[in-house]
C-alpha positions as CSV (number, residue, x, y, z in Angstrom):
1,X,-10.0,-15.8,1.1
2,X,-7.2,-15.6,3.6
3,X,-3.9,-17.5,4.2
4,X,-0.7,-17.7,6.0
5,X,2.4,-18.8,4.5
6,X,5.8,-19.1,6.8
7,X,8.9,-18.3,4.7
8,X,11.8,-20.2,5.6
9,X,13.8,-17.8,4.2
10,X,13.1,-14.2,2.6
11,X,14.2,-11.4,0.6
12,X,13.0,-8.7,1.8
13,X,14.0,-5.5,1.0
14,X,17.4,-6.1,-0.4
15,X,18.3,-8.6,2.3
16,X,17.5,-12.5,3.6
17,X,15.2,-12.7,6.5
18,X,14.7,-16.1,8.1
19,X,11.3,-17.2,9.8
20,X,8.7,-14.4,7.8
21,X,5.3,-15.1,8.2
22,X,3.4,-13.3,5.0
23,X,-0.4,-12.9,5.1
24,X,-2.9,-12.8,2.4
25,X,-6.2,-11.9,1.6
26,X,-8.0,-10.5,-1.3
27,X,-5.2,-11.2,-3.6
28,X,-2.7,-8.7,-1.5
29,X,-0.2,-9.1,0.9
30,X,-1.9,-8.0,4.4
31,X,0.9,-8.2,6.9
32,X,4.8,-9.4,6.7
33,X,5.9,-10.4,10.5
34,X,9.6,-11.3,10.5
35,X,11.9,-13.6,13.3
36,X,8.7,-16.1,13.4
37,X,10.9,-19.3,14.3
38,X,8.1,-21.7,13.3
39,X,5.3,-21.8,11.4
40,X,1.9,-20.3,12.8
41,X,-0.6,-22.8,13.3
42,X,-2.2,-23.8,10.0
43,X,-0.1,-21.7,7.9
44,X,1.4,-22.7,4.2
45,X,5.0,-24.0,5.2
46,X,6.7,-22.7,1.9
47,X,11.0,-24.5,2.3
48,X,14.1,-22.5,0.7
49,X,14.2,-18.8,-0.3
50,X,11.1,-16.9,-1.2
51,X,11.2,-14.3,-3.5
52,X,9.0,-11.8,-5.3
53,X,7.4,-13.1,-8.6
54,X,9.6,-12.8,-11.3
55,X,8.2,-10.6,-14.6
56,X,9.1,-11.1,-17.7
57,X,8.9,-8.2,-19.3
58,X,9.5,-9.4,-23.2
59,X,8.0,-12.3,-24.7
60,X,6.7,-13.7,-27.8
61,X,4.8,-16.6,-27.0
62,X,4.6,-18.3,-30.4
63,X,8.3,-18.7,-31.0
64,X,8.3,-21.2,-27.8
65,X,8.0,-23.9,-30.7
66,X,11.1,-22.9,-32.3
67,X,13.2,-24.1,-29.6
68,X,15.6,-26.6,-30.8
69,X,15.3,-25.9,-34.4
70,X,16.8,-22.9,-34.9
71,X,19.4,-22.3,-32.3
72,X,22.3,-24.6,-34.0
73,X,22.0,-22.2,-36.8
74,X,23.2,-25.3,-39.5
75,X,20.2,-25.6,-41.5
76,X,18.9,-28.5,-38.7
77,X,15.7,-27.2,-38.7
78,X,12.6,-27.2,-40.6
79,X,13.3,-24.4,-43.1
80,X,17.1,-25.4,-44.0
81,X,19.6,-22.2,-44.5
82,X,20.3,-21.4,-48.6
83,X,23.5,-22.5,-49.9
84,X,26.1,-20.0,-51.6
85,X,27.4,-20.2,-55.5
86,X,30.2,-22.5,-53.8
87,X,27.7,-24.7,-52.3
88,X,28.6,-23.9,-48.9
89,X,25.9,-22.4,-46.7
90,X,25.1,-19.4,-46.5
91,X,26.3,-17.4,-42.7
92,X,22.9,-17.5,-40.4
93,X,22.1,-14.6,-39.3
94,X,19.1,-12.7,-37.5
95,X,17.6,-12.3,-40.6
96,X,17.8,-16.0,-41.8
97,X,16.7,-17.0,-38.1
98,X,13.6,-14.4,-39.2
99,X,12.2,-16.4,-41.8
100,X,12.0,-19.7,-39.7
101,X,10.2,-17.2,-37.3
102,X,7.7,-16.2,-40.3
103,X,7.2,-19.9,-40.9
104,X,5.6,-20.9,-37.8
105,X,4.1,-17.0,-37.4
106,X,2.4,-18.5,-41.0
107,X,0.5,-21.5,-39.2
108,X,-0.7,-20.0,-36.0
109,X,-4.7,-20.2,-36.0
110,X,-6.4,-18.6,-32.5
111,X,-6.3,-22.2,-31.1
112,X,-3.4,-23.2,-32.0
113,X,-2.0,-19.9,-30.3
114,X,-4.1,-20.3,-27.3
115,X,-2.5,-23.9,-27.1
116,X,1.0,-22.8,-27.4
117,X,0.6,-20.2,-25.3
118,X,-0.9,-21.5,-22.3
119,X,1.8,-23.9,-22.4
120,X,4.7,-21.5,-22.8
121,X,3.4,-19.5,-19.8
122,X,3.1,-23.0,-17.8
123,X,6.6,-23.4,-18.2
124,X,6.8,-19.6,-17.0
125,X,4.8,-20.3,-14.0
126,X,7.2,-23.3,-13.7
127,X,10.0,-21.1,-13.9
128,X,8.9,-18.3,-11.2
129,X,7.6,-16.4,-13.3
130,X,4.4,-14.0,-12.0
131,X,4.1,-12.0,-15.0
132,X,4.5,-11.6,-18.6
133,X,4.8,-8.8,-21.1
134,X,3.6,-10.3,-24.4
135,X,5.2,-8.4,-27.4
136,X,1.8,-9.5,-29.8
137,X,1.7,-8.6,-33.4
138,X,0.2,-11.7,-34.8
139,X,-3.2,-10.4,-35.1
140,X,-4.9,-11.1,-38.5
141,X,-5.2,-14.0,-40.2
142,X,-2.8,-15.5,-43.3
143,X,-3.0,-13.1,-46.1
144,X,-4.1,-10.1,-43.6
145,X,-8.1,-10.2,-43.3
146,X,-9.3,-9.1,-39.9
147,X,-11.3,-12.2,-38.1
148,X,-14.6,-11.8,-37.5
149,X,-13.4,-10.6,-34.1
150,X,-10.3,-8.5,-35.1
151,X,-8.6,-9.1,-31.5
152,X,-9.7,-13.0,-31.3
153,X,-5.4,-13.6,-31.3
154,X,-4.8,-11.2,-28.5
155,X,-8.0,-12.5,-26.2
156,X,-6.7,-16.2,-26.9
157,X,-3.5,-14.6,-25.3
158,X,-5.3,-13.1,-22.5
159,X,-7.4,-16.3,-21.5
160,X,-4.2,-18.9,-21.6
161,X,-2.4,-16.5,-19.4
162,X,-5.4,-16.9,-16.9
163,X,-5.8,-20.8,-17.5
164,X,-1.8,-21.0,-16.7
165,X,-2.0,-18.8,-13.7
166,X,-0.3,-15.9,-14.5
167,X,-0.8,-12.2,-15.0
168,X,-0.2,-10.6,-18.6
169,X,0.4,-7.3,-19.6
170,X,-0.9,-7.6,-23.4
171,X,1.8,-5.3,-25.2
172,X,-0.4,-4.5,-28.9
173,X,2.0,-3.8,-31.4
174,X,1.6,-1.6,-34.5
175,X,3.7,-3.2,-37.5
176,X,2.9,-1.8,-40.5
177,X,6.1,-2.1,-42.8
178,X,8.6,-4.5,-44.0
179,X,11.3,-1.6,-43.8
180,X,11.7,2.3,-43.9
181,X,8.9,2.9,-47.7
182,X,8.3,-0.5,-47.8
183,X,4.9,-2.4,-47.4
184,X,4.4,-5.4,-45.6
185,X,5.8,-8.3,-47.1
186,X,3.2,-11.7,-47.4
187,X,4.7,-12.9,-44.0
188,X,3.6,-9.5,-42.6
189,X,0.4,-8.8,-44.0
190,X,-1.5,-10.9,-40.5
191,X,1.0,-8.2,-38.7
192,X,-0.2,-5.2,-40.3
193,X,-3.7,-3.0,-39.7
194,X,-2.7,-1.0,-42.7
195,X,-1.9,2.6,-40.3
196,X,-1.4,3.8,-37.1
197,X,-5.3,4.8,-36.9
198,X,-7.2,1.6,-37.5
199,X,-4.2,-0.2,-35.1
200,X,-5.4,2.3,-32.1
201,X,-8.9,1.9,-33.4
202,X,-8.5,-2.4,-32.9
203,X,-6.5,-2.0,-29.7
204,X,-9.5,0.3,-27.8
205,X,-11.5,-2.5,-27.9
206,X,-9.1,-4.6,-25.5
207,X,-10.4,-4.7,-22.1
208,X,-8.3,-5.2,-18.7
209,X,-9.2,-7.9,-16.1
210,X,-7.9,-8.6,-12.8
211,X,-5.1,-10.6,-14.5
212,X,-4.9,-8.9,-17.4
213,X,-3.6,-5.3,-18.9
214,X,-3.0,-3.6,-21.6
215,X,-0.7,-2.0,-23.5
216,X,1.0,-1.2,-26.8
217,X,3.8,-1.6,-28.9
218,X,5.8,0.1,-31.6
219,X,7.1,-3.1,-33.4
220,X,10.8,-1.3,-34.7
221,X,11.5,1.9,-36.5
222,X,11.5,0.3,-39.4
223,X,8.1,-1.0,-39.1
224,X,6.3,1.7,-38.0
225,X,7.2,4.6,-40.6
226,X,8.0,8.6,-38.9
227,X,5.0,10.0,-39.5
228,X,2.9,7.5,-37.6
229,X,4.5,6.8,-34.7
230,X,3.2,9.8,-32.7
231,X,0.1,8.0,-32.7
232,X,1.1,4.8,-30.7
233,X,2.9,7.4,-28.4
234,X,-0.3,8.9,-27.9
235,X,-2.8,6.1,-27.6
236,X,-0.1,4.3,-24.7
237,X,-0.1,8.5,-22.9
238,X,-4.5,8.8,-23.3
239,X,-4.4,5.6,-20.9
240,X,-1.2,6.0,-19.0
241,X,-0.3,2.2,-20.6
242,X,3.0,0.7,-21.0
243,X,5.0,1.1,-24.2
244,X,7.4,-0.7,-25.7
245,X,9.7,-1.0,-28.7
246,X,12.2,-2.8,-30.2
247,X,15.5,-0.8,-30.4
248,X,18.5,-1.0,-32.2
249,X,18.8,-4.5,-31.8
250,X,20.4,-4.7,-35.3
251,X,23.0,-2.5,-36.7
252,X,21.4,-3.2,-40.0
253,X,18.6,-1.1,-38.3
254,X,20.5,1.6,-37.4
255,X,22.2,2.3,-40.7
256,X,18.7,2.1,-42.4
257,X,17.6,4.3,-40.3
258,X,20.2,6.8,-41.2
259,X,20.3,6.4,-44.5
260,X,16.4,7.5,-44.4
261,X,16.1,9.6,-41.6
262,X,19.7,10.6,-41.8
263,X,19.5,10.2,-37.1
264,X,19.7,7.0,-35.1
265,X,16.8,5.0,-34.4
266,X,16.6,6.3,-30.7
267,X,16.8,10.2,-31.9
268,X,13.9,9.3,-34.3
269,X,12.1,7.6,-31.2
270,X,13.2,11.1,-29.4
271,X,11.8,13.4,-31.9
272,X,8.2,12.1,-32.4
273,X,7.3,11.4,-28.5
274,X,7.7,7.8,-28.2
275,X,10.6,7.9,-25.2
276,X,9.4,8.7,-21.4
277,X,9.2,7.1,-18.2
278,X,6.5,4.4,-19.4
279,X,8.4,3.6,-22.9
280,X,11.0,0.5,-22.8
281,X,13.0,0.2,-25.2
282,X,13.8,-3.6,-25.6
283,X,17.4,-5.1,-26.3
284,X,19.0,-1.4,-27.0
285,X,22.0,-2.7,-27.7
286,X,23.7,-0.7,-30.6
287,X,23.8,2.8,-29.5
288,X,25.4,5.8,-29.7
289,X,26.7,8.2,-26.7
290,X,23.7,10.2,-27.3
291,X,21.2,7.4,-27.5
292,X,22.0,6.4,-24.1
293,X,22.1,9.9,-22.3
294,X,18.3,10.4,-24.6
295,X,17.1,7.2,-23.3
296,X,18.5,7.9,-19.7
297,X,17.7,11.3,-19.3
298,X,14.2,10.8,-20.4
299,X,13.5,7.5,-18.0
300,X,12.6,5.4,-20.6
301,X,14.1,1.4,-19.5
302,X,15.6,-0.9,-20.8
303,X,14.6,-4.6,-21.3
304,X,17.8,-6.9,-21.6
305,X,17.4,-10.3,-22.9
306,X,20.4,-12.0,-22.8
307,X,20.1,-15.4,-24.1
308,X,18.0,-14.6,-27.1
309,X,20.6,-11.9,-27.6
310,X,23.6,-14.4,-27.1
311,X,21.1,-16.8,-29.4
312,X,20.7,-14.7,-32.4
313,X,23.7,-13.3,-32.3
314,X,22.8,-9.5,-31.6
315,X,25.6,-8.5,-29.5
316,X,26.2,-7.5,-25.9
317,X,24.0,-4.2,-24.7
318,X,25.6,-1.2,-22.9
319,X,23.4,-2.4,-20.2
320,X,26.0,-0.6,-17.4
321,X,25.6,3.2,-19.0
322,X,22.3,3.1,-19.4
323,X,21.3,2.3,-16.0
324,X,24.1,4.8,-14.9
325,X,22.3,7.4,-17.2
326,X,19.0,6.6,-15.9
327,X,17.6,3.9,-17.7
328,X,15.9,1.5,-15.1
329,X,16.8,-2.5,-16.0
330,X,13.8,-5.2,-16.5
331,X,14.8,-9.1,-18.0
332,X,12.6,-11.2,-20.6
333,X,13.1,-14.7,-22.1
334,X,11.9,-13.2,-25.4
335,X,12.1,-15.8,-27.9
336,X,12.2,-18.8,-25.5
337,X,15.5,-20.1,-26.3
338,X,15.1,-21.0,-22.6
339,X,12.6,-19.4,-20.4
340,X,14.8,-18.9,-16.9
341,X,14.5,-15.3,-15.3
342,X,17.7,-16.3,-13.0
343,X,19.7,-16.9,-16.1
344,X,18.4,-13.6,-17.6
345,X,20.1,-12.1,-14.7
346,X,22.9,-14.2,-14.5
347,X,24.0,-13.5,-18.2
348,X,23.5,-10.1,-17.8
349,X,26.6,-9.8,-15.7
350,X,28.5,-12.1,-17.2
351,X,28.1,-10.7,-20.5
352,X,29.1,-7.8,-19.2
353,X,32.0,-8.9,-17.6
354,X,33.3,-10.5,-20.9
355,X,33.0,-7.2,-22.5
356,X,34.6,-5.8,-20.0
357,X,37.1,-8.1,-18.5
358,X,35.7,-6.4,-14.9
359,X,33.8,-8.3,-12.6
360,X,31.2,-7.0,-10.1
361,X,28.7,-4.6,-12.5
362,X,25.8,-5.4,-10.5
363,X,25.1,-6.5,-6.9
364,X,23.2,-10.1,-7.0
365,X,20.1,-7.7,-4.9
366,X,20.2,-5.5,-8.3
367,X,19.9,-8.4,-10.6
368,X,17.1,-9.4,-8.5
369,X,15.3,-6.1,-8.8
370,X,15.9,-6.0,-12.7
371,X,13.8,-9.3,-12.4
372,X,11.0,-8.5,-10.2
373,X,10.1,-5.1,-9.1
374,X,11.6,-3.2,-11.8
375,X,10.3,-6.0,-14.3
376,X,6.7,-5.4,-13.1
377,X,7.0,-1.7,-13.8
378,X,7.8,-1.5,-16.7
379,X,4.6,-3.6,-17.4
380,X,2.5,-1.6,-15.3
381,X,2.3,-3.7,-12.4
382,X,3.6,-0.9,-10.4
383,X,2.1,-3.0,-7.4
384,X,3.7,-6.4,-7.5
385,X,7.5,-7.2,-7.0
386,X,8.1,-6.8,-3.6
387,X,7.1,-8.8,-0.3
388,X,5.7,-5.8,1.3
389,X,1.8,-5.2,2.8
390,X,-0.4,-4.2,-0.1
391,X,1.8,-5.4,-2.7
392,X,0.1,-8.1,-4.8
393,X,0.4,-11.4,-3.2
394,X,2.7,-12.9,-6.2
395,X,5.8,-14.8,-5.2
396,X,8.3,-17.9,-5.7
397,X,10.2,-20.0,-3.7
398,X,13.6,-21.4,-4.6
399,X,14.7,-25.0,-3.2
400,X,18.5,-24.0,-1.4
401,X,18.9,-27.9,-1.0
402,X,19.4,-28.9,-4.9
403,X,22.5,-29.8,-6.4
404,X,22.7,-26.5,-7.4
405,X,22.6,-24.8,-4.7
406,X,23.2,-26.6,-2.0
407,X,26.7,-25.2,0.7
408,X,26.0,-21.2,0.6
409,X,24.5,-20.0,3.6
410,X,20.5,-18.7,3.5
411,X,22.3,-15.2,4.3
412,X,23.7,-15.4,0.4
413,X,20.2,-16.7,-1.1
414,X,19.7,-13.7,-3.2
415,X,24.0,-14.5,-4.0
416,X,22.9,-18.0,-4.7
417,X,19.6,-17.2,-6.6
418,X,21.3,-15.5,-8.9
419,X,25.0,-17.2,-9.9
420,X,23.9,-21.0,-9.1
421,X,20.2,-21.5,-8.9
422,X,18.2,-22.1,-12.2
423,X,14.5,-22.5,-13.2
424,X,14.6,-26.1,-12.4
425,X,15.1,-25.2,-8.4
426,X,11.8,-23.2,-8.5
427,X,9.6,-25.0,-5.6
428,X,6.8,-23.1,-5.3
429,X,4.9,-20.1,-7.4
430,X,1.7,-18.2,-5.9
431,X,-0.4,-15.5,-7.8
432,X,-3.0,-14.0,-6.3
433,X,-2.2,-15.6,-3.1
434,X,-3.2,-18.7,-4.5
435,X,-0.5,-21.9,-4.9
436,X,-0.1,-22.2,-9.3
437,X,3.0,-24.2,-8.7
438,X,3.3,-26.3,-5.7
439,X,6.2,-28.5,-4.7
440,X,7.5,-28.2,-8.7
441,X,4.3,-29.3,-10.0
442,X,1.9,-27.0,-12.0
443,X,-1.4,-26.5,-10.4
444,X,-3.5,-25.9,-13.0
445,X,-1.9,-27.5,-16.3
446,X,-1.0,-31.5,-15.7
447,X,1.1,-32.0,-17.9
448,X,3.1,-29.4,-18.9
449,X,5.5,-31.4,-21.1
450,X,3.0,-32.9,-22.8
451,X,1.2,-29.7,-23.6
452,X,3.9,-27.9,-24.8
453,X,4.6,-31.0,-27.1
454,X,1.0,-31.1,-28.1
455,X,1.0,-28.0,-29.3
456,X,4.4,-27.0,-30.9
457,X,3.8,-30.7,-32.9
458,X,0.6,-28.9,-34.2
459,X,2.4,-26.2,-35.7
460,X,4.2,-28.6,-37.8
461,X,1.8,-30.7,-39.1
């Protein structure tokens, strides 16, 4: 099938072109012709500032129904914080917030999943985004027996990515530890496959599809011991796949992993063959001088996400010396706090700026390549992320009229994309080349709303 779509406005190659007439066909963009005043005849008229699909590069889908619960960190929730000998609560933490997280881990059942997660990646489509990286480790049932099909939680992933419209890049994770000699604690037992072996032996069964890939996962350091991680290095290098890992997000973490390794986290990723050009470490943020020039030198990215960051309390990544040292930049919404690719961006320099008490660390066109093109390498959509001919036909289109960002000039779009704009401006959102989101309205899910109410309600009754 092929289609026209006029662009009001572009970005195109670092820059805003007005009047872009994009064809499609077969899924691809065939032919981008620029300084078309008005729309071809019988062409998609698509109003505002068109970009590339966003990617978002780390998620987990099933925390989507802690939103609201957790994030005022004052026992509000459904699993209230302890109290202290004096009766006061207890300070919350990333570690209490991890229990609520167990909790609702606890009552997921492959429909419930399916449920949630069709929803949450609605709201993604909603949102602009194109692509997810799902961060998966949920893959047994309670107590840790195998389902009769042992990847029955990862395929229910897979199919409510393709009922929401979106492509996936299934990120397997191996998580086989509570902490450095520890086994998996009850919460964990649905995590774990017992080693590294029998997790690579699950994942082979995965199969790509046209929306779907896969990948794997090394959960943490601490959940993954030494001697095993070499083999998640080497099933993600047999098939050239995406890897990713959760890095020092936690100083907690790092002095572990000293005290039983007696080296960083990152110089323990170094030393058994997990870091490389396909490898993303996510959050990074509590590193040493030599953790950033191992994970630039070796091109290994870096996945920011600053609002579940800002959320749990992590701290701000040294998101300027890595990139500096050569670790490429991608976004995610991670734990769904809010899912909003611009604020990703946004809070990325802003963060940084309150670190730094500087201003200008990245150029809004930079931001915007963290979030799209960059975003969909580091999921292995090396492909999609860009308006040009052959690139998968995957983009979004931003109203410039809203309250928001209404006054700036279509010449600052990318400007105004990035320090105004919000998910709530996204107009339009096409996959494939075919419309998943048109004039804000989801193409494929009704009611979004009401499904993600549906099915976050189900996980508490």
């Amino acid at each position: 099938m092929t289609r026209t779509y006029w662009l009001e406005h572009a970005w195109i190659d670092g820059r805003v072109e007005s009047g872009v007439a994009l064809d499609t066909g077969s899924g691809r963009i065939t032919a981008v012709r620029t300084a078309v005043p008005v729309p071809p005849p019988g062409a998609e008229v698509l109003r505002g500032l068109t970009l590339p699909g966003l990617a978002n590069t780390h998620s987990h889908a099933f925390h989507r129904a802690l939103r609201g619960t957790v994030q005022a960190g004052a026992g509000t929730g459904p699993s209230p914080r302890a109290r202290g000998a004096d009766g006061e609560r207890a300070p919350d933490t990333f570690w209490t917030w991890r229990e609520a997280m167990y909790g609702c881990a606890e009552r997921l059942t492959p429909d419930s999943y399916h449920s949630l997660a069709r929803a949450a990646y609605a709201e993604m489509a909603l949102a602009g985004i194109t692509a997810v990286g799902e961060f998966h480790y949920v893959h047994h049932a309670p107590g840790g027996t195998p389902y009769a099909d042992p990847n029955v939680m990862g395929e229910a992933l897979i199919a409510a990515a393709a009922e929401a419209g979106i492509r996936i890049t299934l990120l397997d994770t191996c998580y086989l530890s509570a902490g450095f000699g520890q086994p998996p604690n009850t919460h964990q037992l649905r995590f774990s496959d017992g080693t590294a072996e029998a997790w690579a032996e699950r994942c082979a069964v995965l199969k790509e599809r046209d929306h779907a890939r896969i990948g794997a996962a090394v959960h943490s350091v601490r959940a993954v011991p030494a001697g095993q991680l070499a083999t998640v290095a080497r099933w993600a290098e047999e098939r050239q796949a995406p890897l990713h890992v959760h890095l020092s997000e936690q100083t907690a973490e790092n002095d572990a992993c000293r005290e039983a390794h007696g080296r960083t986290p990152t110089r323990l990723l170094a030393d058994h063959g997990v870091l490389g050009p396909r490898t993303t470490g996510v959050h990074n943020t509590h590193l040493t001088d030599e953790d950033i020039a191992l994970i630039g030198g070796s091109g290994t990215g870096t996945c920011m996400c600053p609002t579940t960051e800002r959320d749990l309390a992590d701290g701000i990544g040294p998101a300027v010396a890595l990139q500096r040292a050569g670790s490429p930049l991608s976004l995610g919404s991670d734990s769904h706090a809010v899912i909003d690719l611009l604020e990703e961006a946004r809070a990325m320099e802003l963060n940084e700026r309150l670190r730094s008490r500087t201003r200008g660390h990245w150029t809004a066109a930079a931001l915007l390549r963290a979030a799209t093109a960059d975003g969909h390498a580091a999921l292995g959509w090396h492909d999609a992320g860009t308006l040009r001919p052959g690139a998968l036909a995957d983009f979004t289109t931003l109203a410039l009229d809203s309250v928001r960002t209404a006054g700036p000039p279509p010449a600052l779009g990318a400007e105004t994309a990035v320090f105004a704009a919000t998910a709530a401006d996204v107009r339009h959102t096409v996959v494939a080349g075919r419309h998943v989101v048109r004039d804000g309205a989801h193409t494929l899910v009704p009611d979004v709303p009401q499904a993600l109410a549906r099915s976050v309600a189900a996980l508490r009754d």
